[in-house]
ZADO-1210 file (C-alpha; in nm, 4 decimals, padded with zeros to 6 digits):
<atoms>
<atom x="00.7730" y="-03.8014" z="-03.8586" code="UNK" pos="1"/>
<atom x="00.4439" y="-03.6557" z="-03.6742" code="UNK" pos="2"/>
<atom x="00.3660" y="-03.8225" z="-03.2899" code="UNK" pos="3"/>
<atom x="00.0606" y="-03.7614" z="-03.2134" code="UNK" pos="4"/>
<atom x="-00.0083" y="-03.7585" z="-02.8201" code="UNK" pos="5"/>
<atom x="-00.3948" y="-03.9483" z="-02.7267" code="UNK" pos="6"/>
<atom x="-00.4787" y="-03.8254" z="-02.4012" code="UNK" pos="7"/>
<atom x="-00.6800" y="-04.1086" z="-02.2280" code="UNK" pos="8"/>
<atom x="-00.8767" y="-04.1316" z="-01.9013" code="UNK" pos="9"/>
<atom x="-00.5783" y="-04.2720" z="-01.7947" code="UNK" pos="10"/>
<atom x="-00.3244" y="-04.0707" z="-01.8771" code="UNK" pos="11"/>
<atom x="-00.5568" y="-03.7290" z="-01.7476" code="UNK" pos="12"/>
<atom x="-00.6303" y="-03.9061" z="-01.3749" code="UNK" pos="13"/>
<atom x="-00.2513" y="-03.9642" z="-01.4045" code="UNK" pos="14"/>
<atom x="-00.1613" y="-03.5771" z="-01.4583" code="UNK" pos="15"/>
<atom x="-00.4503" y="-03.4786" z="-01.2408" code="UNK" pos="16"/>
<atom x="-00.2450" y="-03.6447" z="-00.9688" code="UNK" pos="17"/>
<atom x="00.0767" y="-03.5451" z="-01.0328" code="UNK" pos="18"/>
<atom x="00.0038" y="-03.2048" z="-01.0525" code="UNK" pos="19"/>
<atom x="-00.2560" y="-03.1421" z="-00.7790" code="UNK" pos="20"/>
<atom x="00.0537" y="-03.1690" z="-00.4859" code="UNK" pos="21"/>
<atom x="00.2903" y="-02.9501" z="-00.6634" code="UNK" pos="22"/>
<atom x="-00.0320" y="-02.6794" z="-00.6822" code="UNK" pos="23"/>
<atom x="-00.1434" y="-02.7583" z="-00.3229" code="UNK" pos="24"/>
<atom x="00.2776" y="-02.6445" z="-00.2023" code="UNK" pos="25"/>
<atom x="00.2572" y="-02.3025" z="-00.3917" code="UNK" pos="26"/>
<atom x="00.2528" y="-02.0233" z="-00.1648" code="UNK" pos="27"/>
<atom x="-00.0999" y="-01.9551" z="-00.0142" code="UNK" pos="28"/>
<atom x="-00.0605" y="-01.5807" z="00.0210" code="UNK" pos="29"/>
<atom x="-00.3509" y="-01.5111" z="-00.2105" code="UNK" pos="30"/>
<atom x="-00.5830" y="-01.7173" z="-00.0126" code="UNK" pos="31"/>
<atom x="-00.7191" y="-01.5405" z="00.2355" code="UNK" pos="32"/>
<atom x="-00.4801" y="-01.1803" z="00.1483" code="UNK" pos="33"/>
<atom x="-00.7082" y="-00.8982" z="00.1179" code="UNK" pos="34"/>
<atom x="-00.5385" y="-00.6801" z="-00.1741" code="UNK" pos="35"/>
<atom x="-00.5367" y="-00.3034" z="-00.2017" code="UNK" pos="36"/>
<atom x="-00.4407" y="-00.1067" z="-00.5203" code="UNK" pos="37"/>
<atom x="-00.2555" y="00.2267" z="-00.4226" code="UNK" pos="38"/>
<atom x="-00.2130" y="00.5326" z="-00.6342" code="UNK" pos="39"/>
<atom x="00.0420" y="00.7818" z="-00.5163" code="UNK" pos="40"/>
<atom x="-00.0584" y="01.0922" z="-00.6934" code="UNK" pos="41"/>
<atom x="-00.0089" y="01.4794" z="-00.7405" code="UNK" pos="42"/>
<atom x="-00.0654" y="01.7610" z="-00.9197" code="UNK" pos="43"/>
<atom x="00.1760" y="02.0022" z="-01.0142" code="UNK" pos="44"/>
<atom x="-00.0242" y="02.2735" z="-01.1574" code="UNK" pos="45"/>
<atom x="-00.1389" y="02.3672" z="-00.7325" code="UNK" pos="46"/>
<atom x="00.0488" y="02.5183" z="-00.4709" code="UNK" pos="47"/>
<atom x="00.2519" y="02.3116" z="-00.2419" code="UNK" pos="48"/>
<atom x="00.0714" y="02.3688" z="00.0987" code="UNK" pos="49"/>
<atom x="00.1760" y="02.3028" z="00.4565" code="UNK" pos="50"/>
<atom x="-00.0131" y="02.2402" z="00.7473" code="UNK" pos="51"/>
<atom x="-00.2268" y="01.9399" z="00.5873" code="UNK" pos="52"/>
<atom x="-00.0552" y="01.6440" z="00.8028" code="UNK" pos="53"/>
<atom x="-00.3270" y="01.3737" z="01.0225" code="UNK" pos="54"/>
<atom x="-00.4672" y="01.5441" z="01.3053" code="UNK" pos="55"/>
<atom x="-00.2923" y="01.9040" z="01.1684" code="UNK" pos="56"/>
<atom x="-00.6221" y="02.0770" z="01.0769" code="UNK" pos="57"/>
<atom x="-00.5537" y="02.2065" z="00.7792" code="UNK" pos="58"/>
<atom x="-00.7983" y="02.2752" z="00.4948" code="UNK" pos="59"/>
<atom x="-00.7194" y="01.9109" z="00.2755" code="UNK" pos="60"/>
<atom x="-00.9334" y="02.0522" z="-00.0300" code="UNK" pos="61"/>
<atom x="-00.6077" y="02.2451" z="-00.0680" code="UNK" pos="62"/>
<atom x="-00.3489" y="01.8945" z="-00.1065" code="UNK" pos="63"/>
<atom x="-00.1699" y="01.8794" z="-00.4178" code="UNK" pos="64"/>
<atom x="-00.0514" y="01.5235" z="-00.2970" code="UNK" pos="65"/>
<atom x="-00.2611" y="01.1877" z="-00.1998" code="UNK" pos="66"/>
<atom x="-00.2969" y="00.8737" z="-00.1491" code="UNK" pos="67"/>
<atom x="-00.5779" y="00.6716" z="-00.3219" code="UNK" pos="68"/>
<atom x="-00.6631" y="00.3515" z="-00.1858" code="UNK" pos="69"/>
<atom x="-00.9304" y="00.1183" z="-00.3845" code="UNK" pos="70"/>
<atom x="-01.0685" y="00.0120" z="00.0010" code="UNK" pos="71"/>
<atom x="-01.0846" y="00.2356" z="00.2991" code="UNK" pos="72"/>
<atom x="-01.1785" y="-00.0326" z="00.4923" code="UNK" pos="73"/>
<atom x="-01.0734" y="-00.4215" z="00.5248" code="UNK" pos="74"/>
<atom x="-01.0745" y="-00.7289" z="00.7368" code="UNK" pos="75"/>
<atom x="-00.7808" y="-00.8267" z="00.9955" code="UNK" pos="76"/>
<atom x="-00.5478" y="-01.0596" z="00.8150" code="UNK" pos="77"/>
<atom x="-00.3270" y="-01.0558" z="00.5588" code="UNK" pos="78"/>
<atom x="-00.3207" y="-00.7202" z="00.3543" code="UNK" pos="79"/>
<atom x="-00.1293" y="-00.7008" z="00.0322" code="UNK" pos="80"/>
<atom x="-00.0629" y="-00.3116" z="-00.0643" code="UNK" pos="81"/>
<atom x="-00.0299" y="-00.2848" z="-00.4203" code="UNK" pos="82"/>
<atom x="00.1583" y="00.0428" z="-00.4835" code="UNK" pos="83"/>
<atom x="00.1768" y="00.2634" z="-00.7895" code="UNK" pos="84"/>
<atom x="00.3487" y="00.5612" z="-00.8358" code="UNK" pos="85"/>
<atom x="00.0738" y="00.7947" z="-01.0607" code="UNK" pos="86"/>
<atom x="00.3323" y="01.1072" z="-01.0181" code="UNK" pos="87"/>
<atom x="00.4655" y="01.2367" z="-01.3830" code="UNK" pos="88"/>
<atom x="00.7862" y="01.3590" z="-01.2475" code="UNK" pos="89"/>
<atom x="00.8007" y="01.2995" z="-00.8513" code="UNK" pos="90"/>
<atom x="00.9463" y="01.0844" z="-00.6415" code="UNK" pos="91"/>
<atom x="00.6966" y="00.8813" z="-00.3825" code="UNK" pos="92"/>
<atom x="00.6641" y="00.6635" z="-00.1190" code="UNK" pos="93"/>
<atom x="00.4071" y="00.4610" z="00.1138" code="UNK" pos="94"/>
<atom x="00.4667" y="00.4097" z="00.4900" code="UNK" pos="95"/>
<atom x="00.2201" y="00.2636" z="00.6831" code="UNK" pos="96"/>
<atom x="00.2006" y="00.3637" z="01.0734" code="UNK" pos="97"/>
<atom x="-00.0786" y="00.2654" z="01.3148" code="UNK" pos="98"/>
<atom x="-00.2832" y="00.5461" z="01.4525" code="UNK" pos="99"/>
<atom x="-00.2601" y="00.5576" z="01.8035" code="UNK" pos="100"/>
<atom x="-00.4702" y="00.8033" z="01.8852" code="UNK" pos="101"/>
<atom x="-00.8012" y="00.9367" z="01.6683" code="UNK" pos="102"/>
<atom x="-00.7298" y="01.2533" z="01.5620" code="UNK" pos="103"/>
<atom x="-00.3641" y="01.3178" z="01.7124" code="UNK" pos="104"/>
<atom x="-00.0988" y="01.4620" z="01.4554" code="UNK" pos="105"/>
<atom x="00.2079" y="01.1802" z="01.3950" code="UNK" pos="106"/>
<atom x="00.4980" y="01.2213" z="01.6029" code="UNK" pos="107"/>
<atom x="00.6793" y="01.4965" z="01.3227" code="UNK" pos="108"/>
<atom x="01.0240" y="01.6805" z="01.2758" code="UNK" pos="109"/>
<atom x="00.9432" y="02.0125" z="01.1565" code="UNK" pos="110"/>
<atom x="01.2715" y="02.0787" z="01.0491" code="UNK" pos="111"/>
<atom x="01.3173" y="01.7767" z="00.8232" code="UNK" pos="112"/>
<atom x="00.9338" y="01.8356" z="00.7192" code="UNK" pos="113"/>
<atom x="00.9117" y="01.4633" z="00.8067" code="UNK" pos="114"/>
<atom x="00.6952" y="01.2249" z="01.0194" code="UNK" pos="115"/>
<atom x="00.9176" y="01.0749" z="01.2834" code="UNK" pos="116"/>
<atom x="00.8501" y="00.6665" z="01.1248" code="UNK" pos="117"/>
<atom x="01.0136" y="00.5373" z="01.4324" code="UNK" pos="118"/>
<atom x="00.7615" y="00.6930" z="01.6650" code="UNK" pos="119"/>
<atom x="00.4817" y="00.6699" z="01.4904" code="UNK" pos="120"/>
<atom x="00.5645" y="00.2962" z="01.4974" code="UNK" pos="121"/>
<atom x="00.6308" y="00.1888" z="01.1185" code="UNK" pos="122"/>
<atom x="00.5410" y="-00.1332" z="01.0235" code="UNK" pos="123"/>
<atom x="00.6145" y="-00.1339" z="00.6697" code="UNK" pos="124"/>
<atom x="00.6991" y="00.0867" z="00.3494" code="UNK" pos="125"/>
<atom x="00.7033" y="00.0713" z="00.0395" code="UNK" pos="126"/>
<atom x="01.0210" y="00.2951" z="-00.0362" code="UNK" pos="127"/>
<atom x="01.0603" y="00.5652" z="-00.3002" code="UNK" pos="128"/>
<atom x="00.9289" y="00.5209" z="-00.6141" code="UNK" pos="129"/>
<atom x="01.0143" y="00.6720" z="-00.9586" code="UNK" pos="130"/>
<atom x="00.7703" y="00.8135" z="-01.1770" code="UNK" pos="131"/>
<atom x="00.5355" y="00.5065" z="-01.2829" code="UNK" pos="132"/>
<atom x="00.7170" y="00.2661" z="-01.0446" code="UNK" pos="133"/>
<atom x="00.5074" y="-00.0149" z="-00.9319" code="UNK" pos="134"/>
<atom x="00.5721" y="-00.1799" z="-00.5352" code="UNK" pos="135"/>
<atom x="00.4739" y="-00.3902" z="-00.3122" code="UNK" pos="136"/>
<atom x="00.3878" y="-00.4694" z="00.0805" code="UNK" pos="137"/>
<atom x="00.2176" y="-00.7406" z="00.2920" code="UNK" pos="138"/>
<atom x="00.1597" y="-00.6762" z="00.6470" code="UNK" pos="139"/>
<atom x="-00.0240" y="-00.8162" z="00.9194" code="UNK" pos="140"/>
<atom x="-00.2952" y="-00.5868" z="01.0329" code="UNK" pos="141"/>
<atom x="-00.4971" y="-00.6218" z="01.3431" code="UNK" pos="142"/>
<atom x="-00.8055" y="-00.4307" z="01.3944" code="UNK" pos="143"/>
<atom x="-00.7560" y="-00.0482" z="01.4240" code="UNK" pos="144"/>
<atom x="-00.6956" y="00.2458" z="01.2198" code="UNK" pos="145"/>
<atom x="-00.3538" y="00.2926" z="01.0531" code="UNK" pos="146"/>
<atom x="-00.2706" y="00.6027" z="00.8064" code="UNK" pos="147"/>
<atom x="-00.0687" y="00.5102" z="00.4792" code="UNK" pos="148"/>
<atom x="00.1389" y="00.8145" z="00.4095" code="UNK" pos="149"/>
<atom x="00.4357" y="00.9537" z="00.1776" code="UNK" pos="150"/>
<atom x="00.7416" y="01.0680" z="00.4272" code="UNK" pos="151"/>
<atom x="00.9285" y="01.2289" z="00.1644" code="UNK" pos="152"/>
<atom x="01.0186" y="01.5467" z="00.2647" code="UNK" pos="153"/>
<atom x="00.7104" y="01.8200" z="00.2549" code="UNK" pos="154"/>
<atom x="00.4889" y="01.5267" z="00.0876" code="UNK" pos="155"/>
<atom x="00.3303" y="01.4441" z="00.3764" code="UNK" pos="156"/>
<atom x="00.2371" y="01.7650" z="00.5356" code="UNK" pos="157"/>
<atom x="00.1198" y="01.8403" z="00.1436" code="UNK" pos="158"/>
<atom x="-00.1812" y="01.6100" z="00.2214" code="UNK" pos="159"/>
<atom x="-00.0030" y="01.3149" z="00.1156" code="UNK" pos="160"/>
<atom x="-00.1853" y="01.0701" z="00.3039" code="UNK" pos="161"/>
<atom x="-00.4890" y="00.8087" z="00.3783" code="UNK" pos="162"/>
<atom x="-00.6698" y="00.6470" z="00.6792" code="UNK" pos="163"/>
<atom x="-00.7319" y="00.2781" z="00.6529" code="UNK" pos="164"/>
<atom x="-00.9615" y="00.0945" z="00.8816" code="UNK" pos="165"/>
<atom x="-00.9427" y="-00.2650" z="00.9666" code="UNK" pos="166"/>
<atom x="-01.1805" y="-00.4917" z="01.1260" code="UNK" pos="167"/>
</atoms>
């Protein structure tokens, strides 16, 4: 036995209805959410420098390590970080820290080879990533500057890091 289903004027305004207030209660985080695709990368084949931290002076044409962002610069709101780990066998992460003062290294712990997150005020991280590992972050971002960086240990003072402005 076939049933065959006639979709009339009727029956579509009657759909139409039903279905616009369960759409209209989905979450609204797209609206409005300014995204950001993330690649954590490096390359193995170079040197591991030092030195190569925010505000440390050294030469960055030298990093093995980064952080690509697909905007440098965004509007105040709603940011959605969309995090990939590009690394074939490392392990990475993305903090995100505002920067209190232009040019001024991050509050770091030389002996852990490690920005301080605390200090530096942390608002957010996506933590360590596998090889190929996707993750994800909103925050809240006011104007400023804020620098997006891997805290890993060495990773960060490899050059493994970004500079984001908002406005």
């Amino acid at each position: 036995m076939e049933i065959k289903m006639i979709l009339t004027r009727r029956n579509f305004l009657v759909v139409a209805a039903t279905a616009a207030p369960a759409l209209a209660a989905l979450p609204a985080a797209a609206a409005g959410e300014t995204v950001i695709d993330v690649s954590l990368w490096d390359d193995p084949n170079k040197d591991t420098p030092t030195g190569l931290g925010y505000g440390m002076g050294g030469d960055m044409s030298k990093a093995n390590m980064g952080i690509k962002v697909s905007q440098a610069e965004v509007t105040a709101g709603h940011v959605a970080f969309k995090v990939t780990n590009d690394s074939k066998d490392m392990i990475h992460e993305m903090v995100v820290s505002p920067i209190k003062e232009t040019g001024k290294p991050l509050p770091y712990d030389a002996d852990l080879d490690k920005v301080i997150e605390d200090d530096a005020g942390h608002l957010g991280e996506v933590a360590e990533l596998d090889p190929g590992q996707k993750g994800g972050l909103t925050l809240d971002l006011k104007p400023g500057q804020y620098i997006l960086y891997c805290n890993i240990p060495a990773h960060y003072g490899a050059g493994m890091w970004t500079v984001l402005t908002v406005k």
